[in-house]
C-alpha distance (Angstrom), angle and dihedral (degrees) to the residues before:
residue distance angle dihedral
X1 . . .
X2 3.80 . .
X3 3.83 84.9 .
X4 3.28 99.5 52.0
X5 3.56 97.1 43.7
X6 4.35 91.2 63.1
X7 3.94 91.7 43.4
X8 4.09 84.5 53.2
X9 3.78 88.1 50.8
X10 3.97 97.9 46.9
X11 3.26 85.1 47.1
X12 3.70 96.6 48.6
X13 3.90 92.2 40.4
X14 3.71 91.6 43.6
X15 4.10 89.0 67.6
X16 3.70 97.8 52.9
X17 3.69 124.0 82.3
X18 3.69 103.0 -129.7
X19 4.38 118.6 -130.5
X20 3.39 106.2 -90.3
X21 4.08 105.6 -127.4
X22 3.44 120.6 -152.7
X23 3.53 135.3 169.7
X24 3.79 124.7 19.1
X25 3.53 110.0 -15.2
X26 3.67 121.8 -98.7
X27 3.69 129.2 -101.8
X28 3.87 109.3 -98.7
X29 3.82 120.4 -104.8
X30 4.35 127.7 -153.3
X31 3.62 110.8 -141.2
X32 3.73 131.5 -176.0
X33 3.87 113.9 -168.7
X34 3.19 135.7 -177.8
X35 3.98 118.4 -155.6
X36 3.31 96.2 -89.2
X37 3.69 94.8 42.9
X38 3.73 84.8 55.0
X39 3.77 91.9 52.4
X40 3.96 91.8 55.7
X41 4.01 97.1 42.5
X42 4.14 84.9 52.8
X43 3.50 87.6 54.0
X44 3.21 97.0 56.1
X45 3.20 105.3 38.0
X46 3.87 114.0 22.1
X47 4.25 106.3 113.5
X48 4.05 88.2 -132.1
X49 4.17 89.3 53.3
X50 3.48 86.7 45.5
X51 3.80 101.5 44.6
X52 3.84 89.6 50.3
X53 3.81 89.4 48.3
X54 3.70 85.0 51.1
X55 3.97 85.4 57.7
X56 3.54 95.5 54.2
X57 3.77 88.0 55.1
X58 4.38 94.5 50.7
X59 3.90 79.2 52.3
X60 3.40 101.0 56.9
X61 4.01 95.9 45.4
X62 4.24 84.0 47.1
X63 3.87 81.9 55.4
X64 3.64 88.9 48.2
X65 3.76 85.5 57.4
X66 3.71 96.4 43.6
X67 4.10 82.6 57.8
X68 4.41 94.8 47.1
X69 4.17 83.3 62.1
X70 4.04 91.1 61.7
X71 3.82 89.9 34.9
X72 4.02 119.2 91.6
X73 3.95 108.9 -103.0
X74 3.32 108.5 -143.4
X75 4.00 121.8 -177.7
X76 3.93 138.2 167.3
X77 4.10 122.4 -121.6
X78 3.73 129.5 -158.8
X79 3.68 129.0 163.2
X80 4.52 124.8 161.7
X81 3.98 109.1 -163.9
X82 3.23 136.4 -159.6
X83 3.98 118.0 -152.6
X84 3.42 96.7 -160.5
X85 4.09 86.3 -175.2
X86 3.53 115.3 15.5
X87 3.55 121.2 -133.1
X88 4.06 118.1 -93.6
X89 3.95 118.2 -135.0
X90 3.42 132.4 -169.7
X91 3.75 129.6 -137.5
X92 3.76 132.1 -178.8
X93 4.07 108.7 -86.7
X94 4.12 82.8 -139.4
X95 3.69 81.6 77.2
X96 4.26 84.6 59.6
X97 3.57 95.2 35.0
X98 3.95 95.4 -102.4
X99 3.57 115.8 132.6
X100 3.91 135.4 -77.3
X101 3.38 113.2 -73.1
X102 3.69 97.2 27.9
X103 3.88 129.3 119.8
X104 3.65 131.2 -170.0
X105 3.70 131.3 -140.7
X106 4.10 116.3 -113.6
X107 3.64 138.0 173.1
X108 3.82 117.1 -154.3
X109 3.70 127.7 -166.0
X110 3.68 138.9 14.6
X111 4.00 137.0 -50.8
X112 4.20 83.8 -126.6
X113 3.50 127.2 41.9
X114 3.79 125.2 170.4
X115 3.99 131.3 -178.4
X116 3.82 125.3 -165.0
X117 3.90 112.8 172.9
X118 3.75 143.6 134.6
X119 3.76 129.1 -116.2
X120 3.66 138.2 -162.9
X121 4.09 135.4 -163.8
X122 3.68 124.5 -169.7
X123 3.52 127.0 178.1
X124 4.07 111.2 -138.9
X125 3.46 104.3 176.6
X126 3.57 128.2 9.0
X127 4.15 114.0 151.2
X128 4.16 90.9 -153.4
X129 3.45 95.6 49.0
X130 3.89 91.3 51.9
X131 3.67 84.5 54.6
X132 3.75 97.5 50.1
X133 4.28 88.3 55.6
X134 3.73 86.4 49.8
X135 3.82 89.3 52.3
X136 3.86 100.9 46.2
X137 4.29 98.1 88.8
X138 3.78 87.2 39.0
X139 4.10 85.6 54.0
X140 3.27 95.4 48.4
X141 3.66 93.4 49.7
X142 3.23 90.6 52.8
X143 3.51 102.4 57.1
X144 4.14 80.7 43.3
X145 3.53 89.4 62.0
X146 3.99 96.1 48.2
X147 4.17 85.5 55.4
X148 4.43 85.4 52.5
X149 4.22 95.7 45.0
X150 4.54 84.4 42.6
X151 3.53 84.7 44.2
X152 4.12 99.1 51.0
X153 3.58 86.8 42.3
X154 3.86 95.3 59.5
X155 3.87 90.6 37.0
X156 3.79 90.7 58.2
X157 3.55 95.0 53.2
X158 4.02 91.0 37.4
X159 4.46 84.5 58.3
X160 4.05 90.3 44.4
X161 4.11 96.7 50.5
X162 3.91 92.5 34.3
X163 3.79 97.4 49.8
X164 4.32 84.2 40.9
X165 3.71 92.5 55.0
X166 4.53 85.5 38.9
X167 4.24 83.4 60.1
X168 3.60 94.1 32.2
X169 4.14 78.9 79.7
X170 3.72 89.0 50.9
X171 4.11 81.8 60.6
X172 3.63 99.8 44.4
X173 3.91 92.5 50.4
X174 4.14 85.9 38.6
X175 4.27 85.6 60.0
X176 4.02 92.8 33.0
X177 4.37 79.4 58.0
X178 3.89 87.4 49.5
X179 3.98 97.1 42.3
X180 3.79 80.8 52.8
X181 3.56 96.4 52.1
X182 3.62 99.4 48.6
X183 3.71 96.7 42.6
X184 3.99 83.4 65.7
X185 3.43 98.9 43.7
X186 3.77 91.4 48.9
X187 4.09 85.5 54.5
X188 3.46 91.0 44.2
X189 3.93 92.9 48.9
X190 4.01 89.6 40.2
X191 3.96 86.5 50.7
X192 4.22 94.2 49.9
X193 4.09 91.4 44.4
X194 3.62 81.1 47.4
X195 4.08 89.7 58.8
X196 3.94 93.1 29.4
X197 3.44 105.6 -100.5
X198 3.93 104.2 111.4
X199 3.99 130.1 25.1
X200 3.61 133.1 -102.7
X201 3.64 85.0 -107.1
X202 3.38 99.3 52.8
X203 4.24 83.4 67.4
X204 3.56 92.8 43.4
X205 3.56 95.5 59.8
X206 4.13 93.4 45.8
X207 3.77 77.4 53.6
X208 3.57 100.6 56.1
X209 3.66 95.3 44.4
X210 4.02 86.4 50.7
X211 3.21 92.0 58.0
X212 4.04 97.9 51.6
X213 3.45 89.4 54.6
X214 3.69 87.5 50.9
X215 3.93 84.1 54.1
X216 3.96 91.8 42.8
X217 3.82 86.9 63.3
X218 3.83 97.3 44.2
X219 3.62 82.4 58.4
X220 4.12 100.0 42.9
X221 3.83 89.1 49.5
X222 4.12 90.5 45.5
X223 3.67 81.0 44.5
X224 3.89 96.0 57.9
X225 3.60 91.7 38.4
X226 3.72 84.9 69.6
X227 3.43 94.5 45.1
X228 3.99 90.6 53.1
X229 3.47 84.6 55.9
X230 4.28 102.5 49.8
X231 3.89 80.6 45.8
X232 3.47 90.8 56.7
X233 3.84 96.2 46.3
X234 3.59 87.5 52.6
X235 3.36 90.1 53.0
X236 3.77 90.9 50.9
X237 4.09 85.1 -127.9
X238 3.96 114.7 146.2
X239 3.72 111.3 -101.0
X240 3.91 96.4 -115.8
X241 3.63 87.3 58.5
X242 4.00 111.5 110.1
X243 4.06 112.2 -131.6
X244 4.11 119.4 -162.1
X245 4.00 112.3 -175.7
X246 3.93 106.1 -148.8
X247 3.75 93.4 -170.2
X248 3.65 130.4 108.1
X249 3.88 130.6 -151.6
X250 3.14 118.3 -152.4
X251 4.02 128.4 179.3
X252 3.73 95.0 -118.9
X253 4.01 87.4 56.5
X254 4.14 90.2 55.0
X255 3.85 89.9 37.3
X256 3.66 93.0 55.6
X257 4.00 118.0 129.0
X258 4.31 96.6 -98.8
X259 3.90 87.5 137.3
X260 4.13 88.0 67.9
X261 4.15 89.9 77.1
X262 3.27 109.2 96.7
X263 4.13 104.0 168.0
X264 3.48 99.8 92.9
X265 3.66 123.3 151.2
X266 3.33 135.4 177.1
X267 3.55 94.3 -120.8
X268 3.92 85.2 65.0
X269 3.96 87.5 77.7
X270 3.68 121.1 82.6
X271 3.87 96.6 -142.3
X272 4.22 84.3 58.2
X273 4.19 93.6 54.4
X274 4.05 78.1 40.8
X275 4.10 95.1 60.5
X276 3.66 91.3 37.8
X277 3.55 96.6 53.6
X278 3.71 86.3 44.2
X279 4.17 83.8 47.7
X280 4.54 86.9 51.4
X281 4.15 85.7 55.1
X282 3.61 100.6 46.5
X283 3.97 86.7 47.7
X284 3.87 86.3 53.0
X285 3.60 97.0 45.5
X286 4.16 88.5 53.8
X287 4.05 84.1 49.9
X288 4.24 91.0 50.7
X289 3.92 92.2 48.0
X290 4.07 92.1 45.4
X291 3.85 84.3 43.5
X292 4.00 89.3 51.5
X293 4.10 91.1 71.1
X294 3.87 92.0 65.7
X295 3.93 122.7 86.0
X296 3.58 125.8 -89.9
X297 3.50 124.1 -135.8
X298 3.49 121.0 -162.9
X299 4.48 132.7 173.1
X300 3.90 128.5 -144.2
X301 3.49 127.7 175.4
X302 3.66 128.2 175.9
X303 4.01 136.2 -148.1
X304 4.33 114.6 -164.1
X305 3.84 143.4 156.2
X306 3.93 119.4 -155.4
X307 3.51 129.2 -158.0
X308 3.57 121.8 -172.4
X309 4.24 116.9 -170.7
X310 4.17 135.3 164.4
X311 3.65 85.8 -137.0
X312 3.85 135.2 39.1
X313 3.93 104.8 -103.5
X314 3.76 88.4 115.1
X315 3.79 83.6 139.1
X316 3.82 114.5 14.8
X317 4.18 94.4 63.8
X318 4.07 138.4 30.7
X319 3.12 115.1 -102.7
X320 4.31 132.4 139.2
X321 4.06 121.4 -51.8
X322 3.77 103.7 -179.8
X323 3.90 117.7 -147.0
X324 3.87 116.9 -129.5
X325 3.96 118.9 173.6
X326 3.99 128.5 167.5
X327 3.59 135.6 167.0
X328 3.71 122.6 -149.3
X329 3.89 141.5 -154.6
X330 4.02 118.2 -158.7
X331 3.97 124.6 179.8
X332 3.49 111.8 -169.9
X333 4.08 114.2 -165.1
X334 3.52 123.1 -165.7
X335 3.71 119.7 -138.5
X336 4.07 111.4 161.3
X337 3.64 128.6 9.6
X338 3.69 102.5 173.5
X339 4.20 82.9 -98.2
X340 3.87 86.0 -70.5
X341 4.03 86.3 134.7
X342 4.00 95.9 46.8
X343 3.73 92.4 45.5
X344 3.99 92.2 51.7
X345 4.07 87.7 40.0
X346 4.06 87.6 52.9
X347 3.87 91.5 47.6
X348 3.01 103.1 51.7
X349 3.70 89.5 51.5
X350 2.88 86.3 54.2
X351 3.72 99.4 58.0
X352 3.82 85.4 47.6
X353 4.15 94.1 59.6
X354 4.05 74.7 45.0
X355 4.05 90.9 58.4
X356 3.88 93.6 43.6
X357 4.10 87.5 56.3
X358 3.78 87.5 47.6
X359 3.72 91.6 54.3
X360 3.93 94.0 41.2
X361 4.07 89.3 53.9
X362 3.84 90.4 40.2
X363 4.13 86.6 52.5
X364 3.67 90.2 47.2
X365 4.24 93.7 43.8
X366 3.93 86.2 46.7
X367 4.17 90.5 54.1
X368 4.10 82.7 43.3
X369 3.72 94.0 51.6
X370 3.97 101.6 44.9
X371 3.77 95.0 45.2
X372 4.28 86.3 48.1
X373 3.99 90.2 44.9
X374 3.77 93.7 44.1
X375 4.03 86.8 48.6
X376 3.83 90.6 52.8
X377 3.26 99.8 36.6
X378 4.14 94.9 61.4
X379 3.80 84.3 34.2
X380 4.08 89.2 62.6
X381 3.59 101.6 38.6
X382 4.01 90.3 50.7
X383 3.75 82.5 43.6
X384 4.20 90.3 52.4
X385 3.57 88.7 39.9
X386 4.00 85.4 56.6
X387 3.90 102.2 42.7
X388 3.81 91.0 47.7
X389 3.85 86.9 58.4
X390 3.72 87.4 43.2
X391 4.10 91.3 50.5
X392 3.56 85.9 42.2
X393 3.94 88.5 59.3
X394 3.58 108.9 36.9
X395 3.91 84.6 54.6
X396 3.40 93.3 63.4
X397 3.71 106.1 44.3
X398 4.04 84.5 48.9
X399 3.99 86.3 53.2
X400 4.18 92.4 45.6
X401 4.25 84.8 39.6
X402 3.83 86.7 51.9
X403 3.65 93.1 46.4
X404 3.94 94.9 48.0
X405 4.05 85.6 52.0
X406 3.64 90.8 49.1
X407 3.65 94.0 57.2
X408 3.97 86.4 38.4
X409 4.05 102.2 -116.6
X410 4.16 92.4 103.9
X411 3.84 117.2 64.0
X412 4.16 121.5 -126.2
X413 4.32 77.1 -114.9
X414 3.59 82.5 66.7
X415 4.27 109.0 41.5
X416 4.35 72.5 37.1
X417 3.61 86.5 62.2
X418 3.61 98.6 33.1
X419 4.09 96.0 59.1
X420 3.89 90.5 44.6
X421 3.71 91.0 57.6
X422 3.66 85.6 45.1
X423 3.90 99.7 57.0
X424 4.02 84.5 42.8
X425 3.94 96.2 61.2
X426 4.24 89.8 37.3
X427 3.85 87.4 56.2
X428 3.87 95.5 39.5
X429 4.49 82.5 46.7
X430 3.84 83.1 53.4
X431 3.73 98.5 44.7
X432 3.79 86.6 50.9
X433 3.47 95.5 44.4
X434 3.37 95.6 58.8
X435 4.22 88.3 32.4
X436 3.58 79.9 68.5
X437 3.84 100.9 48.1
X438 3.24 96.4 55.4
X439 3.95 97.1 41.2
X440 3.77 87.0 55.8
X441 4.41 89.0 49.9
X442 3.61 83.3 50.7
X443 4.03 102.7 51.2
X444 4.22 86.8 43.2
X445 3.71 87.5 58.4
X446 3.72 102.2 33.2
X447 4.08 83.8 58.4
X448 3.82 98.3 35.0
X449 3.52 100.7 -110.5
X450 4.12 105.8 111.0
């Protein structure tokens, strides 16, 4: 089980971008969480909460730039120039009395010409932008929805490594029992080859299975190390950080009657409202590209003074700045795009019909996965249910072994025998303990419920 439990870990911790530390390093911080307090200090602080968080935010300021293109645009304009040679015109010399066929050479305007207005831009009717306002909650939600489905998937693995390091006690107390055991039945061995009634290898062999349960808990408590530390990098808490779990599992709590519920939907799972969210955008994006073969109609008015001098005192002396002001209407029809419009109207049909088969498969995996977790789930707490009885047994035929071997009618063979059987059903207890844990996590969030 040991095994298991740190491939489970790297795996976990392997999914996880860990926090980036920079600088000097951070004073360390005691915590002591409960589950719930675990839940809320992931959510705060786990990169992949935070990154989707982060998403919601870039949506909101693209919805604030879906908004600017039905808002008026207004903007100020200023230029000065400087025709360094001004343009030559011709007019007809019949307007000088020359003859037909004549022109003469004019310059109109001024060497300095300066314009200082205001202008304005306003969108009246645009079909894609319409479509874009519509979309803006839906967007939102969206990205709202990505935060829930990151956030389940965190909290799943937050209940399976918690409640693993909660039993991992039930372990460490489970070898503390066993240490204790053999460290009397080595004294009482030492004390009857001291009087003659066992063999010197009788101890040695008491000995040598002392010290691999010695061993076995070096490697348990290097074992939950680890998993204090994938905990804490799902929790997005800095590795110095010290972690105490204050709950307690207990096999009435995983044995409690969750298989009763029967009002799931699939709406009740996050990665459903996900899809059909996902299924509401592609419908509006079909809308905005059908919308994009109507006419747009757009306003612009204009506000400017003009001066005009022959030499540049624009700004040091009165003179003239003439007022001109118009305000403008333009329609602009669409009537061949190369098929641009139709191919982006059938694509993103086609990534609709695309959505639908997501949410058909997802419908069928959901049925899949509740009929699998409610099969395992009954399968491990009949199987806990069985190894506790199975504990409960080999512990005492090792204690009535032991006692036959104290009062020399059982053979070391035997209590040899005895103890191994005894460490067998305490690790197969443990593996179904925590068989059951995570069978349990795994029915809540196959039905919606974690």
């Amino acid at each position: 089980m040991t095994r298991y439990f740190i491939l489970y870990i790297i795996l976990v911790a392997a999914t996880v971008t860990p926090r980036s530390v920079t600088g000097q390093a951070p004073k360390a911080n005691h915590y002591a969480f409960s589950i719930q307090q675990a839940l809320d200090y992931a959510k705060a602080n786990n990169v992949q909460v935070k990154n989707a968080l982060l998403s919601v935010q870039a949506q909101n300021e693209t919805n604030r730039e879906i908004t600017a293109a039905a808002l008026p645009n207004i903007f100020g304009t200023g230029n000065v120039i400087n025709n360094l040679k001004i343009p030559v015109t011709l007019i007809p010399g019949e307007i000088t009395g020359l003859p037909p066929g004549t022109f003469v050479p004019v310059r109109f305007g001024t060497k300095y010409n300066s314009i200082v207005g205001i202008q304005l831009q306003q969108t009246l009717f645009d079909g894609q932008v319409f479509v874009g306002l519509q979309a803006r909650k839906t967007s939102v939600d969206f990205q709202l929805k990505n935060v829930e489905v990151t956030e389940e998937l965190i909290k799943a693995n937050i209940y399976k490594v918690y409640y693993q390091l909660v039993a991992s006690k039930t372990q460490i107390k489970i070898l503390d029992a066993n240490i204790q055991r053999l460290e009397k039945l080595e004294n009482d061995t030492r004390i009857l080859y001291n009087n003659g009634f066992a063999e010197k290898l009788d101890e040695d062999k008491v000995s040598i299975q002392l010290t691999n349960l010695n061993t076995e808990k070096v490697k348990a408590l290097n074992s939950i190390e680890i998993g204090y530390l994938g905990l804490k990098t799902l929790l997005g808490m800095p590795a110095k950080d010290t972690l105490e779990l204050t709950e307690k599992i207990t096999e009435g709590q995983i044995e409690a009657n969750i298989l009763a519920d029967t009002g799931f939907q699939y709406q009740d799972r996050k990665e459903y409202q996900y899809l059909e969210l996902a299924k509401k955008l592609n419908e509006y994006n079909i809308k905005r590209y059908k919308l994009s073969y109507l006419p747009i109609l757009s306003m612009n008015a204009a506000y400017n003074k003009n001066a005009q001098r022959n030499t540049f005192d624009l700004f040091v002396k009165d003179g003239d700045w003439f007022t001109a002001s118009y305000i403008g209407f333009n329609l602009s029809v669409p009537i061949f795009s190369g098929f641009a419009k139709d191919a982006r109207v059938a694509k993103s049909k086609i990534d609709l019909r695309q959505t639908y088969n997501q949410l058909e498969n997802l419908r069928n995996t959901i049925d899949n996965e509740v009929q699998q977790a409610r099969i395992n789930f009954n399968t491990a707490q009949n199987t806990l249910r069985f190894q506790k009885k199975n504990m409960e047994l080999a512990e005492k035929v090792y204690n009535q072994t032991r006692k036959k071997y104290e009062i020399g009618t059982g053979s070391n063979i035997e209590i040899s025998a005895a103890q191994t059987d005894l460490i067998t059903a305490q690790n197969n207890y443990l593996s179904a303990l925590y068989g059951a844990i995570v069978a349990r996590i795994d029915y809540l969030k196959a039905t919606g419920k974690l």
